[in-house]
N, C-alpha and C positions, 0 to 999 in steps of 0.2 A: 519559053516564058511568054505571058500573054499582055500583049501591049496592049493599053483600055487609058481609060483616065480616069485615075484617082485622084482624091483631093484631101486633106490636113486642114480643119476648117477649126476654127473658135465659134463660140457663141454666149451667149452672155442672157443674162435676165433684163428684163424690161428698165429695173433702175442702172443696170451695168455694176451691178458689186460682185460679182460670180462671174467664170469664166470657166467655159468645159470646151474640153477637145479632143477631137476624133479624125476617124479617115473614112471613108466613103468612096463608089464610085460611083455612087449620084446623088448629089450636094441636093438637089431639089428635095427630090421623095425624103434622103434622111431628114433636112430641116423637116419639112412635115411631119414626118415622125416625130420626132420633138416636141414640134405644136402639139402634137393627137394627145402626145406624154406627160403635157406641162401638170403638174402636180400629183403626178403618181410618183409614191413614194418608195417605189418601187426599183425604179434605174435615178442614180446622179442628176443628168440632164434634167430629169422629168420632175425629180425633189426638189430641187431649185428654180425652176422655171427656166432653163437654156435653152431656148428657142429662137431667138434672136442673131442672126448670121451678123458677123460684126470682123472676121478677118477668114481667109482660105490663099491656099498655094495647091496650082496643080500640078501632080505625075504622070509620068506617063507609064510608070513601072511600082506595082504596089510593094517591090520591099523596100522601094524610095519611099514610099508615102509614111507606112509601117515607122523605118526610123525615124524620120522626122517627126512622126506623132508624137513619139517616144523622149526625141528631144526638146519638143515644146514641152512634154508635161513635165519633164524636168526642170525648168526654168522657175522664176520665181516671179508671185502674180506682177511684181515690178516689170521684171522683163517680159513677160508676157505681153502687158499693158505698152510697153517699149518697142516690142516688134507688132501687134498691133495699128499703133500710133505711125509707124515707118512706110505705113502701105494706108493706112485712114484715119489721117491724122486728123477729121474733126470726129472718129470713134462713131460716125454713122451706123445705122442699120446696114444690109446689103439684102436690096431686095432681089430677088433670081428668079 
């Protein structure tokens, strides 16, 4: 299995009412992708404008990442906003 680092990031639209989440093994380029994607109505991210990095946890083994992506989207936008708030609690941008 191939050790890298992946990442489980949120992101958020510009007013922060939307929250999308994904895995990646590089946080940069996907945000930008995002940015490139903001109103293509095409992918989720890009329908709602989630381009805005606003929480992430790194692995170092992608079917850690995988679950956990899995288990954030389960969660409810409460706890989302909950574990968010646990790691940036004043809900900053994060720039990278």
């Amino acid at each position: 299995m191939n050790k890298c680092n992946y990442y489980v990031y949120i992101t958020t639209n510009p007013r922060k009412t939307v929250l999308y989440t994904g895995v990646t093994n590089n946080l940069k380029i996907r945000i930008g992708q995002h940015y490139l994607n903001r109103g293509d109505s095409n992918n989720v991210a890009g329908k709602y404008y989630c381009y805005k990095l606003i929480y992430f946890e790194h692995y170092p083994d992608i079917q850690h990442a995988i679950a956990r992506e899995k288990e954030i989207k389960d969660l409810s936008n409460a706890k989302k906003w909950q574990l968010i708030a646990s790691k940036n609690p004043h809900l900053n941008f994060i720039v990278i």
